[in-house]
mmCIF file of the N, C-alpha and C atoms, coordinates in Angstrom:
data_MODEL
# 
_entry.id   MODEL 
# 
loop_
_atom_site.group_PDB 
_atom_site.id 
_atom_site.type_symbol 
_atom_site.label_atom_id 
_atom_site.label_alt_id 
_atom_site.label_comp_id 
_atom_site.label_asym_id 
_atom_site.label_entity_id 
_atom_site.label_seq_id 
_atom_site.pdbx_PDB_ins_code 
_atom_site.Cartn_x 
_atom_site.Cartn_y 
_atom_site.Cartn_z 
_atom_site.occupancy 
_atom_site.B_iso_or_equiv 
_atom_site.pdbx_formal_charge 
_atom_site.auth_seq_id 
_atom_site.auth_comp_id 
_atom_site.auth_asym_id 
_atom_site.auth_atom_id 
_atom_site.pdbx_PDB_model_num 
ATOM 1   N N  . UNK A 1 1  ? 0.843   -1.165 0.000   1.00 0.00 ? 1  UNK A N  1 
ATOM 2   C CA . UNK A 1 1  ? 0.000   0.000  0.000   1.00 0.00 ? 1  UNK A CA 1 
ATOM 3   C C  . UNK A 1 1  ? 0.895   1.237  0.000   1.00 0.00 ? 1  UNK A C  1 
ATOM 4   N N  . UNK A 1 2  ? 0.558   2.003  -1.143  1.00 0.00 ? 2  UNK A N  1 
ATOM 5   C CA . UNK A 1 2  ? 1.875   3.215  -1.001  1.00 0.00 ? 2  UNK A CA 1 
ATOM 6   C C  . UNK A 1 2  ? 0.901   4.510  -0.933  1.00 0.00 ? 2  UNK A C  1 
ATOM 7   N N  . UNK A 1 3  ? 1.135   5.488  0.112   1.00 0.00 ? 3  UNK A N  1 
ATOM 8   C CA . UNK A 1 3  ? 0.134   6.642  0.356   1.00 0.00 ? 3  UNK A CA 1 
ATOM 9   C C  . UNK A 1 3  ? 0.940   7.305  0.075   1.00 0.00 ? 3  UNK A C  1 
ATOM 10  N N  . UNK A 1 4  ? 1.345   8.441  -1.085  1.00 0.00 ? 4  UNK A N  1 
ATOM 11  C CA . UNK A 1 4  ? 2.130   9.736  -1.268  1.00 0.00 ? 4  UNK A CA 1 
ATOM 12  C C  . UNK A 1 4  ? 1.814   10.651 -0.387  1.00 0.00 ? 4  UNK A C  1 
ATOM 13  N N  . UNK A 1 5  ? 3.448   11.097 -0.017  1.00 0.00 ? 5  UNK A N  1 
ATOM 14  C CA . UNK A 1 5  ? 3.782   12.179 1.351   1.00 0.00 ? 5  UNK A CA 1 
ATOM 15  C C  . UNK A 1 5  ? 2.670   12.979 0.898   1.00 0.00 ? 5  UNK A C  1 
ATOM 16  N N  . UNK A 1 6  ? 2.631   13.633 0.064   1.00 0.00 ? 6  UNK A N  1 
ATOM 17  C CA . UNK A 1 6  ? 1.662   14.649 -0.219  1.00 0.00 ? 6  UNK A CA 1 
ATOM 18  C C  . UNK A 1 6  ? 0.841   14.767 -0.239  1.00 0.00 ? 6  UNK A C  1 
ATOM 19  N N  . UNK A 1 7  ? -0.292  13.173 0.005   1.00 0.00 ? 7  UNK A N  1 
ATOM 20  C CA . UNK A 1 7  ? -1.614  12.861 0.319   1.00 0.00 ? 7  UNK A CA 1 
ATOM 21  C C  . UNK A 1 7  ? -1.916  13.174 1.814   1.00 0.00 ? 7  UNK A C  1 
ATOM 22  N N  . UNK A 1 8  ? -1.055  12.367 2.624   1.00 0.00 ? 8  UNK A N  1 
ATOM 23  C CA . UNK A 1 8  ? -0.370  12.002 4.057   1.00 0.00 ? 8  UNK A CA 1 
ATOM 24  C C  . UNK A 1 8  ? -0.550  13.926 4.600   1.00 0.00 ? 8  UNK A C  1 
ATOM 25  N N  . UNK A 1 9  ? 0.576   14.358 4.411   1.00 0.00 ? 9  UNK A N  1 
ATOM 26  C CA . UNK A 1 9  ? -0.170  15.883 4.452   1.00 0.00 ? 9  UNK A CA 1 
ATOM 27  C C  . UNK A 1 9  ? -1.354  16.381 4.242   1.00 0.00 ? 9  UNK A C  1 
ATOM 28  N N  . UNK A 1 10 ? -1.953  16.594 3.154   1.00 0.00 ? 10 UNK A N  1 
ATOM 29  C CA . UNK A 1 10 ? -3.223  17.226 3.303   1.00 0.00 ? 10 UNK A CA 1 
ATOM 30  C C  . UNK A 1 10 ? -4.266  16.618 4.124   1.00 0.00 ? 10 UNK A C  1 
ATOM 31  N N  . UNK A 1 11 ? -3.898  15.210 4.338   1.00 0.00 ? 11 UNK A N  1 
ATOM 32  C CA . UNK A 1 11 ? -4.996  14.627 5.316   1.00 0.00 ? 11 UNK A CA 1 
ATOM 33  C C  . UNK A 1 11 ? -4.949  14.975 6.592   1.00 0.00 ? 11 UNK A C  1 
ATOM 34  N N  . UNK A 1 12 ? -3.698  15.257 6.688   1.00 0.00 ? 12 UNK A N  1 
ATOM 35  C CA . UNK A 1 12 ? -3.505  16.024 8.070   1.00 0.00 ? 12 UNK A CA 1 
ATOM 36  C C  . UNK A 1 12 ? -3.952  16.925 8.279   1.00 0.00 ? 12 UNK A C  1 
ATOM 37  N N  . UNK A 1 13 ? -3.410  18.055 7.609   1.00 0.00 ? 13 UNK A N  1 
ATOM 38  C CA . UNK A 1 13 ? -4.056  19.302 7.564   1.00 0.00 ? 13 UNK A CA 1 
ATOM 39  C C  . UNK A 1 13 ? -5.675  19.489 7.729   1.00 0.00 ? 13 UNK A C  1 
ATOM 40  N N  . UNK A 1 14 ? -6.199  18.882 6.648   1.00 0.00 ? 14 UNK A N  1 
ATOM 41  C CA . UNK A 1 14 ? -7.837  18.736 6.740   1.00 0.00 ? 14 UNK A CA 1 
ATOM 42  C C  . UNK A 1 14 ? -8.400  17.920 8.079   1.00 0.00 ? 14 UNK A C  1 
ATOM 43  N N  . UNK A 1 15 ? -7.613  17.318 8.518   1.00 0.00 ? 15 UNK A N  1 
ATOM 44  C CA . UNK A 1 15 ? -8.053  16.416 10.210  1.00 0.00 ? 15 UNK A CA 1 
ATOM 45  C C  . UNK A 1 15 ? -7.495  17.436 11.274  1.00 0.00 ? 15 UNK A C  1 
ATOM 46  N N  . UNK A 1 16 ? -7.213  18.189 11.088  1.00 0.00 ? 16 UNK A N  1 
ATOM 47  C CA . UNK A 1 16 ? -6.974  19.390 12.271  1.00 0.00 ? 16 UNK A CA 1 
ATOM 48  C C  . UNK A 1 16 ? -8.020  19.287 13.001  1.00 0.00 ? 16 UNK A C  1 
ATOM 49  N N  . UNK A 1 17 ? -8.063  19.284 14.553  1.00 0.00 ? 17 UNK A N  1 
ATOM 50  C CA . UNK A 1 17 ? -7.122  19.394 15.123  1.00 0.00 ? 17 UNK A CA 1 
ATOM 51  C C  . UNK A 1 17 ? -6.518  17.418 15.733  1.00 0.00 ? 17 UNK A C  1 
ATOM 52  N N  . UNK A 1 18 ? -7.251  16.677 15.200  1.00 0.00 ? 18 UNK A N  1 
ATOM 53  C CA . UNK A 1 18 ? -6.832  15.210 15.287  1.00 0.00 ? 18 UNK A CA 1 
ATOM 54  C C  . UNK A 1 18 ? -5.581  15.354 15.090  1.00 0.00 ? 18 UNK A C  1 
ATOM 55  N N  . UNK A 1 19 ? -4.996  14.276 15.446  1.00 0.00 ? 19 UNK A N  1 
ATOM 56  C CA . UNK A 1 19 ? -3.596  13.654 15.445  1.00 0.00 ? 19 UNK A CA 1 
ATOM 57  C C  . UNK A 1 19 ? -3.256  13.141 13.680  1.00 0.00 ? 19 UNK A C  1 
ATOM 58  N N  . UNK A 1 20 ? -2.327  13.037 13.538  1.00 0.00 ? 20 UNK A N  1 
ATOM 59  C CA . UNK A 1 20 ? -2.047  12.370 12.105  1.00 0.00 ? 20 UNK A CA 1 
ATOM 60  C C  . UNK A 1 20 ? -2.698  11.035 12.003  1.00 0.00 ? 20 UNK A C  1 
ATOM 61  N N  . UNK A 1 21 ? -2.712  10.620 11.443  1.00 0.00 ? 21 UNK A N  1 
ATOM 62  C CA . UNK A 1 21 ? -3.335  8.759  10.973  1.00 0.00 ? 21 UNK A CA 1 
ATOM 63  C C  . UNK A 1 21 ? -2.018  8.638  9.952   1.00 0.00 ? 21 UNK A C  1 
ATOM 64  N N  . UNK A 1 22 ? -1.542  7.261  10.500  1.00 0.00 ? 22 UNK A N  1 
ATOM 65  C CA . UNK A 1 22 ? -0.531  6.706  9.785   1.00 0.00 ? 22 UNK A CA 1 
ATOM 66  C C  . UNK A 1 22 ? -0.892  5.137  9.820   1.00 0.00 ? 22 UNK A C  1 
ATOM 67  N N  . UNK A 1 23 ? -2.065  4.338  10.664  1.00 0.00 ? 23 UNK A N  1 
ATOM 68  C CA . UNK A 1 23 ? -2.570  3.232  10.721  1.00 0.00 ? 23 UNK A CA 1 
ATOM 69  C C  . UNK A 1 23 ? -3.286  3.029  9.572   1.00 0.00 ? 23 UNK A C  1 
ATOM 70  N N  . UNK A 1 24 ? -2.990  2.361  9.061   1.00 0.00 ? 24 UNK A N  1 
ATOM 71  C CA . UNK A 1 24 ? -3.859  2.307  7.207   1.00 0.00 ? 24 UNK A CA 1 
ATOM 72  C C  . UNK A 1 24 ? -5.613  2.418  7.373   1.00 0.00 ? 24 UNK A C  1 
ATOM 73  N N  . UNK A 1 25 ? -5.613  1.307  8.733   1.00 0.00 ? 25 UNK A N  1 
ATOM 74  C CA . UNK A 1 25 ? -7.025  1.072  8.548   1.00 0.00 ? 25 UNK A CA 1 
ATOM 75  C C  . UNK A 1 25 ? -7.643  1.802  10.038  1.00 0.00 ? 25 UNK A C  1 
ATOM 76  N N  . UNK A 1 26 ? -6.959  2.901  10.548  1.00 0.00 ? 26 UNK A N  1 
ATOM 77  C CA . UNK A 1 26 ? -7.598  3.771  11.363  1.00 0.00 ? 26 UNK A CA 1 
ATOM 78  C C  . UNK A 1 26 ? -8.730  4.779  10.503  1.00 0.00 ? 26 UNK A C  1 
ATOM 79  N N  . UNK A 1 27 ? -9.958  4.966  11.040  1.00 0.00 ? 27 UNK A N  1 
ATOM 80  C CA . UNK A 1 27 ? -11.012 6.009  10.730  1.00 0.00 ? 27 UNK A CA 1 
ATOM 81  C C  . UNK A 1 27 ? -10.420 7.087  10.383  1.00 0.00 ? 27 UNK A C  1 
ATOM 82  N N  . UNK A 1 28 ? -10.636 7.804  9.264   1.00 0.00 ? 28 UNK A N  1 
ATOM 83  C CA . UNK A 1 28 ? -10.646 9.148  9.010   1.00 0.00 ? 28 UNK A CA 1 
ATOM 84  C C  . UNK A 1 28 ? -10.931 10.261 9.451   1.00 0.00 ? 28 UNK A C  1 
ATOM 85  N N  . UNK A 1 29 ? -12.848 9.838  9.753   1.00 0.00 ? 29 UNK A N  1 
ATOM 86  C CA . UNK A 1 29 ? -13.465 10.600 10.167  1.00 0.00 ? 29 UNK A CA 1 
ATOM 87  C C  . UNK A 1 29 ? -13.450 12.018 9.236   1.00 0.00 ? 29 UNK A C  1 
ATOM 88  N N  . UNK A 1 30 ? -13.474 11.696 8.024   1.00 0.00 ? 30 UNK A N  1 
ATOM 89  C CA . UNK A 1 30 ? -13.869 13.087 7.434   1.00 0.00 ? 30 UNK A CA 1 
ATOM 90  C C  . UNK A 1 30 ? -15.447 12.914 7.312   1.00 0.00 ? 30 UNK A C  1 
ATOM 91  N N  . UNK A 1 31 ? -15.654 14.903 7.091   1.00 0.00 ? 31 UNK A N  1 
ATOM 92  C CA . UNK A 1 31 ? -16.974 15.068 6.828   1.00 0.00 ? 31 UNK A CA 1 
ATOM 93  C C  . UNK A 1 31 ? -16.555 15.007 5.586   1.00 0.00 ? 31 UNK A C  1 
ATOM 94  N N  . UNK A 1 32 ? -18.393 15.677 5.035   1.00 0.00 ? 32 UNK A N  1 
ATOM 95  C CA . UNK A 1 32 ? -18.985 16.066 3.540   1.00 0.00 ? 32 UNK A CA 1 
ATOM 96  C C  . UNK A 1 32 ? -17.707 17.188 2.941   1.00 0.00 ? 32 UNK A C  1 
ATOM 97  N N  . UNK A 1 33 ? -17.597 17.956 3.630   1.00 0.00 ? 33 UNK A N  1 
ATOM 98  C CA . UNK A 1 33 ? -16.222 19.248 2.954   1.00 0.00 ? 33 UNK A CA 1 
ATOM 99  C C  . UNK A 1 33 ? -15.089 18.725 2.861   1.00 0.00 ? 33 UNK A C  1 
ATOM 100 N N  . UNK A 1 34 ? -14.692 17.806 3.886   1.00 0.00 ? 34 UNK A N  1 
ATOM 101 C CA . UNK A 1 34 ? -13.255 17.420 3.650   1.00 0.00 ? 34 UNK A CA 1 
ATOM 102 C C  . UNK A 1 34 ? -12.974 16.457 2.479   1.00 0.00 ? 34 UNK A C  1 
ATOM 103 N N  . UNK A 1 35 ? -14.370 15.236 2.608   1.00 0.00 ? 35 UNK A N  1 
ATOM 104 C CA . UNK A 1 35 ? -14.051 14.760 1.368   1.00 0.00 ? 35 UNK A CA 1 
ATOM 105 C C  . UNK A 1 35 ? -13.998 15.304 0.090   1.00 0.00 ? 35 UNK A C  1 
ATOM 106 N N  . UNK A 1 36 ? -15.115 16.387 0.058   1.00 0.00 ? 36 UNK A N  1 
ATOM 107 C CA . UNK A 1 36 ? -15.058 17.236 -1.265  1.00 0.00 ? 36 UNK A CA 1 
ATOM 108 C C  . UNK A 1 36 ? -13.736 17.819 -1.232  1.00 0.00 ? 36 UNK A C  1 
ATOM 109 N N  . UNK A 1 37 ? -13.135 18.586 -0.182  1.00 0.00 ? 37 UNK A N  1 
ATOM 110 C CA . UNK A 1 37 ? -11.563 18.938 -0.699  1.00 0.00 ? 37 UNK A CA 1 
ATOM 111 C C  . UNK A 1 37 ? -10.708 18.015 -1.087  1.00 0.00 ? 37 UNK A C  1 
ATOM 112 N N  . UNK A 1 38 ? -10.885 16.419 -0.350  1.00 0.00 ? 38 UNK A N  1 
ATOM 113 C CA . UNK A 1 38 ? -9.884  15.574 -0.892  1.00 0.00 ? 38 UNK A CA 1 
ATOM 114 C C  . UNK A 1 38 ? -10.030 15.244 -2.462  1.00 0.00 ? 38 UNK A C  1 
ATOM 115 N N  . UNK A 1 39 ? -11.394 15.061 -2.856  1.00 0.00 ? 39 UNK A N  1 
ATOM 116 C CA . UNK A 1 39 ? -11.299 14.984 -3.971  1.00 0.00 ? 39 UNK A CA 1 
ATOM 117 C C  . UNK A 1 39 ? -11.004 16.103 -5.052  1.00 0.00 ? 39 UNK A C  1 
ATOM 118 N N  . UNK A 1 40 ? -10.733 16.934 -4.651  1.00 0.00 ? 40 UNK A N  1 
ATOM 119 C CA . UNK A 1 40 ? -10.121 18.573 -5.515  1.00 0.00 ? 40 UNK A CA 1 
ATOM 120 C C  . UNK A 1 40 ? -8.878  18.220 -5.293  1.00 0.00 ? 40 UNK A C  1 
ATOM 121 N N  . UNK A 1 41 ? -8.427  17.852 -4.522  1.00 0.00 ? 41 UNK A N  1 
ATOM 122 C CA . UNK A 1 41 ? -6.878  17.643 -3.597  1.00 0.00 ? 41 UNK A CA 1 
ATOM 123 C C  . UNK A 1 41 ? -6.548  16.701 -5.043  1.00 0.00 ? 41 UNK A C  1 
ATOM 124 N N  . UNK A 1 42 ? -7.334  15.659 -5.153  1.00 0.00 ? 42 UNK A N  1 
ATOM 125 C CA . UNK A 1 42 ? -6.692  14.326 -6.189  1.00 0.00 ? 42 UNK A CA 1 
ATOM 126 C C  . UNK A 1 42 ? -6.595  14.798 -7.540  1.00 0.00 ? 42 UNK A C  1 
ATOM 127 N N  . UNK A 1 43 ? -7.552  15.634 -7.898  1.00 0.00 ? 43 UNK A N  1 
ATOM 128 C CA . UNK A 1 43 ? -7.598  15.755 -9.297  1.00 0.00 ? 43 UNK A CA 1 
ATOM 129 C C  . UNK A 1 43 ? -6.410  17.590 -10.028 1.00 0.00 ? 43 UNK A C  1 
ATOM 130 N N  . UNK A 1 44 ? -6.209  17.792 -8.665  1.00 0.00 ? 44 UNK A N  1 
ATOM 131 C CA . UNK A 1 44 ? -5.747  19.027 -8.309  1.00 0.00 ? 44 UNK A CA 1 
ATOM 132 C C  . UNK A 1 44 ? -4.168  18.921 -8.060  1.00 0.00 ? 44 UNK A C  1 
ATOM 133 N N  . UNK A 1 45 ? -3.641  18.186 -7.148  1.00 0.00 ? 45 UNK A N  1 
ATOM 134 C CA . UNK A 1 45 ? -2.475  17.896 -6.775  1.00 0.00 ? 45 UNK A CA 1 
ATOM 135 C C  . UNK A 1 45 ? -1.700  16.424 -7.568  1.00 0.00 ? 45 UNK A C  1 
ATOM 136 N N  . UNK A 1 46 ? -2.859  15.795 -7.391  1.00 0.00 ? 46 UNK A N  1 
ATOM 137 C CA . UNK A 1 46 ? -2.589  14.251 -7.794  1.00 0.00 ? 46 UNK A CA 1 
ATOM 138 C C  . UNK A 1 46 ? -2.626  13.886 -9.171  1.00 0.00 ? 46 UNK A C  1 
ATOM 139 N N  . UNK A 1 47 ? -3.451  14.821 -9.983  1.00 0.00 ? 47 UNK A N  1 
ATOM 140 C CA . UNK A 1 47 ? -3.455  14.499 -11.139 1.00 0.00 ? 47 UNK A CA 1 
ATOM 141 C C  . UNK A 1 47 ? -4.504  12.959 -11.506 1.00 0.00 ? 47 UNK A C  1 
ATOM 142 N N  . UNK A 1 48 ? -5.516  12.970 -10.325 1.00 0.00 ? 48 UNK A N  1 
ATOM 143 C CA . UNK A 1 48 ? -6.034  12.023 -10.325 1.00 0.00 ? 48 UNK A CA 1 
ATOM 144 C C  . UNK A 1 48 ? -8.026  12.056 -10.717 1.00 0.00 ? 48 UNK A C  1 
ATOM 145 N N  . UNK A 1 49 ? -8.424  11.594 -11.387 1.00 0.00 ? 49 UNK A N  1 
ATOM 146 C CA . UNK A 1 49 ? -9.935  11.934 -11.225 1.00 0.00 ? 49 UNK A CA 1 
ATOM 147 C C  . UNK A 1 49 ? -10.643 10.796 -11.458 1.00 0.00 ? 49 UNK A C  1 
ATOM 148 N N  . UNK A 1 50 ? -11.297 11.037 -10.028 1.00 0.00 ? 50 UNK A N  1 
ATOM 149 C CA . UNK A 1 50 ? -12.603 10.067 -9.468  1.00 0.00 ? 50 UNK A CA 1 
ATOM 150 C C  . UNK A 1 50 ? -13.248 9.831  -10.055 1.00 0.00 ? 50 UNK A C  1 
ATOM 151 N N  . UNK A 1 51 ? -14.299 8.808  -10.580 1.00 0.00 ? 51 UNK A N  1 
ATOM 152 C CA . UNK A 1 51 ? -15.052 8.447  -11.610 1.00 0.00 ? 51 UNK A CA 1 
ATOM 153 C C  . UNK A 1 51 ? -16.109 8.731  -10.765 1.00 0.00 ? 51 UNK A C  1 
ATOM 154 N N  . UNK A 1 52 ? -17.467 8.807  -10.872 1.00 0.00 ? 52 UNK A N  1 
ATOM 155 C CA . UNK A 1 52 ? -19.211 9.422  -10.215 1.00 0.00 ? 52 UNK A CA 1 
ATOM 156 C C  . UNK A 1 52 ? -19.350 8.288  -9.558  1.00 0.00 ? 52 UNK A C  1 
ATOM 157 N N  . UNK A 1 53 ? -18.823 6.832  -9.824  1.00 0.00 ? 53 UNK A N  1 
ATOM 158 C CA . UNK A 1 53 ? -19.392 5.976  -9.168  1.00 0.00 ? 53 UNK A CA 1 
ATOM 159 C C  . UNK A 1 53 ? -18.867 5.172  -7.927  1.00 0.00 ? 53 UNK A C  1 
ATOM 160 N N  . UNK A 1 54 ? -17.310 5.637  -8.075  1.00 0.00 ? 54 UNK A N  1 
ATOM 161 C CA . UNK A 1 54 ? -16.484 5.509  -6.954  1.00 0.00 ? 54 UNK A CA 1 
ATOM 162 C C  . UNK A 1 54 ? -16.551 6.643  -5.973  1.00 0.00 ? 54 UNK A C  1 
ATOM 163 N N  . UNK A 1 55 ? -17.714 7.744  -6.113  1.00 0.00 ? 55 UNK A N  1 
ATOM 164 C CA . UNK A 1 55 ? -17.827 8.338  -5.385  1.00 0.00 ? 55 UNK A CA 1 
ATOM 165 C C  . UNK A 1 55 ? -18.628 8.360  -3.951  1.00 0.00 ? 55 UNK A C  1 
ATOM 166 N N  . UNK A 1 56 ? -17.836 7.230  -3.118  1.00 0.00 ? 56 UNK A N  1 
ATOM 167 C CA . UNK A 1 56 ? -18.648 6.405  -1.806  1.00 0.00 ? 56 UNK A CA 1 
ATOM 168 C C  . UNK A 1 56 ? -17.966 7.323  -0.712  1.00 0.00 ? 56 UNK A C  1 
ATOM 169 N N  . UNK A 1 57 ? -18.579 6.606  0.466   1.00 0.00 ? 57 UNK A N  1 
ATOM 170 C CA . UNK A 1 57 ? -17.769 6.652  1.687   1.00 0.00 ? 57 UNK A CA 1 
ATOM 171 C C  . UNK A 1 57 ? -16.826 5.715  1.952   1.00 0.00 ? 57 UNK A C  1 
ATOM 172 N N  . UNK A 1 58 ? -17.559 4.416  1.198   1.00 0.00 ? 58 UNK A N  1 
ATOM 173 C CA . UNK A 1 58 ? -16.281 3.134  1.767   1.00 0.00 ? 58 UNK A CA 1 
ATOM 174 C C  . UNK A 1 58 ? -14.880 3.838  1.307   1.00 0.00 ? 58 UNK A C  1 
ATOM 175 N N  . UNK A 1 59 ? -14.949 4.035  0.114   1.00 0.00 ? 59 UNK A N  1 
ATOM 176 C CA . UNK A 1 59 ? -13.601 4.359  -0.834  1.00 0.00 ? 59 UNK A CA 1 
ATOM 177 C C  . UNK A 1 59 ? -12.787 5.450  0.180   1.00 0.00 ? 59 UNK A C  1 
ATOM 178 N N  . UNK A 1 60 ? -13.549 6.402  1.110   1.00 0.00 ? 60 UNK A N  1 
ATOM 179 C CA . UNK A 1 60 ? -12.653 7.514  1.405   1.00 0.00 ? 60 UNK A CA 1 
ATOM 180 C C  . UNK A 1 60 ? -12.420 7.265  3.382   1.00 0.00 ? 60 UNK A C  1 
ATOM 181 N N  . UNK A 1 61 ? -13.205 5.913  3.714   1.00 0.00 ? 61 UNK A N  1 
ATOM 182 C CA . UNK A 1 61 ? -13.044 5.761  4.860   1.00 0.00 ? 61 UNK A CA 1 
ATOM 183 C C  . UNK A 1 61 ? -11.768 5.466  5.530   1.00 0.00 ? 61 UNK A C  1 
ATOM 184 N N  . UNK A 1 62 ? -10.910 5.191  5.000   1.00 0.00 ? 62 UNK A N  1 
ATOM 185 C CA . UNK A 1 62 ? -9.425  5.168  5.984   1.00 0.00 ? 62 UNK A CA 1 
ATOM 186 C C  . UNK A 1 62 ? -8.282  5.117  4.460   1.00 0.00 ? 62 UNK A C  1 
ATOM 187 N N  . UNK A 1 63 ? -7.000  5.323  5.084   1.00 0.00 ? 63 UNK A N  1 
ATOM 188 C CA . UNK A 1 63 ? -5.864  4.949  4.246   1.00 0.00 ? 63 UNK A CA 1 
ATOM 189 C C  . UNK A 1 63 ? -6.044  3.761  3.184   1.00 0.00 ? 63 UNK A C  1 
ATOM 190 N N  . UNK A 1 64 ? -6.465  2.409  4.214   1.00 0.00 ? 64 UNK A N  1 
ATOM 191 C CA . UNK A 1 64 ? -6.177  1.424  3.154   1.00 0.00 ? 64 UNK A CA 1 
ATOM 192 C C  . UNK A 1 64 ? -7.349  1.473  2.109   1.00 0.00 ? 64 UNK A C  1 
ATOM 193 N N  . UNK A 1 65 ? -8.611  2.606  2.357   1.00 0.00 ? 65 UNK A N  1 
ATOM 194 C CA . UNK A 1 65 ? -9.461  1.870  1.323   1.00 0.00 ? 65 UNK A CA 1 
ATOM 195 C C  . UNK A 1 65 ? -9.017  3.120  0.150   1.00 0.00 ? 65 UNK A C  1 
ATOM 196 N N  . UNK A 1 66 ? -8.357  4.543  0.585   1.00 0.00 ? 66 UNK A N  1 
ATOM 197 C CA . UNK A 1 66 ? -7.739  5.553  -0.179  1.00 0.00 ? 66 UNK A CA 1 
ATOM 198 C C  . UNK A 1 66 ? -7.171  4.813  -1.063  1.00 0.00 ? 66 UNK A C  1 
ATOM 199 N N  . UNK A 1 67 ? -5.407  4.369  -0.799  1.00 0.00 ? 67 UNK A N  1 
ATOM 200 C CA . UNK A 1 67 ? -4.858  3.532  -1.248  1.00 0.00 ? 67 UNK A CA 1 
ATOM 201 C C  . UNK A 1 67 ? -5.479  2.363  -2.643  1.00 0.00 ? 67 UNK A C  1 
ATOM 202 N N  . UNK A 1 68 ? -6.744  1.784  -2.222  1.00 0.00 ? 68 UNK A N  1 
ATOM 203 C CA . UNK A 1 68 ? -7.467  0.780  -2.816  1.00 0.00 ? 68 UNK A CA 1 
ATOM 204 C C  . UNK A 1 68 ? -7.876  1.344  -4.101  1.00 0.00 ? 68 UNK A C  1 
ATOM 205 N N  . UNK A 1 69 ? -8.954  2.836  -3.637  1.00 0.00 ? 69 UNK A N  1 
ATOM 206 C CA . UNK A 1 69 ? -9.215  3.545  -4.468  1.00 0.00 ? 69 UNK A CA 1 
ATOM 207 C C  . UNK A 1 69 ? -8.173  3.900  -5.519  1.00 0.00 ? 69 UNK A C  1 
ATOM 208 N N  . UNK A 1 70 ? -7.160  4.296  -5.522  1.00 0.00 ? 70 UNK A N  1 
ATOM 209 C CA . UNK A 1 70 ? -6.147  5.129  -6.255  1.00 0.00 ? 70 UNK A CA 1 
ATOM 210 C C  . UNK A 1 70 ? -5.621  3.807  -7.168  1.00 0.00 ? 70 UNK A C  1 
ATOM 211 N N  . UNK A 1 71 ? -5.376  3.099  -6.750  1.00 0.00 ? 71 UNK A N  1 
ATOM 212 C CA . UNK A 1 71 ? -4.865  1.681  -7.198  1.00 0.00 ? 71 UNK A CA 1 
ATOM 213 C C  . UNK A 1 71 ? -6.044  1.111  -8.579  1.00 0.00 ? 71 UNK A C  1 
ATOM 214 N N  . UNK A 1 72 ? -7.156  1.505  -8.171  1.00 0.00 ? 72 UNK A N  1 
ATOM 215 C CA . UNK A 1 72 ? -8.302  0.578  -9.027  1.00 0.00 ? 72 UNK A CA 1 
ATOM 216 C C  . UNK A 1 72 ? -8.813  1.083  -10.404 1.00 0.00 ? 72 UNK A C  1 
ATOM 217 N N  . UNK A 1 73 ? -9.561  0.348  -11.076 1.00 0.00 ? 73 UNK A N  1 
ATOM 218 C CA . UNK A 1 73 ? -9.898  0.776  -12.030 1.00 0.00 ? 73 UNK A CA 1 
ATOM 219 C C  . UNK A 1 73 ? -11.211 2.177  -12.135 1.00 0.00 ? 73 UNK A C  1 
ATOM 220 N N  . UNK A 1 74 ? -11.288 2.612  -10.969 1.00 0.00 ? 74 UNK A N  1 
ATOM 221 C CA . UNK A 1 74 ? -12.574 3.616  -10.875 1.00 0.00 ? 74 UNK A CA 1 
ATOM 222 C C  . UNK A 1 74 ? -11.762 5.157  -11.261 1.00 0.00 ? 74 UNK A C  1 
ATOM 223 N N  . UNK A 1 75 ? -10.294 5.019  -11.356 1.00 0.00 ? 75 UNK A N  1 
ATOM 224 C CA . UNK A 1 75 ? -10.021 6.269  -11.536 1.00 0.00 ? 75 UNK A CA 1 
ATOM 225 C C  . UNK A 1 75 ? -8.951  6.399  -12.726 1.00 0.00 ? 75 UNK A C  1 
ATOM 226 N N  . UNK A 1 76 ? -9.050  7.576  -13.266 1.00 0.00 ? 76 UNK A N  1 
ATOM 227 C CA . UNK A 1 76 ? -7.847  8.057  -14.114 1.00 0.00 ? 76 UNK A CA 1 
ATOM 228 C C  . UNK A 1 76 ? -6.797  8.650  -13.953 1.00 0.00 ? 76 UNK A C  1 
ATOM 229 N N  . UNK A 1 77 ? -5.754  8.762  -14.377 1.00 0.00 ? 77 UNK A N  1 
ATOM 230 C CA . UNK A 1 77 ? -4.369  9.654  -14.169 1.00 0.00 ? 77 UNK A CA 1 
ATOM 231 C C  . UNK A 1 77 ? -4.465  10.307 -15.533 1.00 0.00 ? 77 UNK A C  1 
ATOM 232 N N  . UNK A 1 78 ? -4.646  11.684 -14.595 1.00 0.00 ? 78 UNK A N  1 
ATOM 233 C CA . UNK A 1 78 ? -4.022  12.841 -15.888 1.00 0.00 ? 78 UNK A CA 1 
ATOM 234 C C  . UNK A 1 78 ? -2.494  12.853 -16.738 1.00 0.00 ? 78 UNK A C  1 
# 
């Protein structure tokens, strides 16, 4: 499972004032805004864009299912 530093950061940032998450399969706990920034974050930073139908909660509920997501066929690289 490989999470780019630069993901790892903004998740931080957006989980203020929580602690970092570095446990793959620890809770996120994002809301509705944060996920909408993460997904600006992917297509924005990452060069990555979400397809409408991978647009769940499972997919954005912790590292390993991030990871899963980015890995799968639901998304594109710019």
């Amino acid at each position: 499972m490989e999470i780019p530093d630069k993901l790892l950061e903004f998740l931080d940032d957006v989980r203020q004032p929580a602690p970092p998450v570095r446990d793959p399969d620890e809770d996120l706990h994002l809301d509705s805004l944060s996920m909408l920034r993460l997904i600006a974050f992917f297509e924005s930073d990452l060069g990555v864009t979400v397809e409408d139908d991978q647009l769940v909660v499972d997919n954005f509920v912790n590292l390993r299912a991030i990871s899963r997501l980015l890995e799968g066929e639901g998304v594109r690289m710019a």
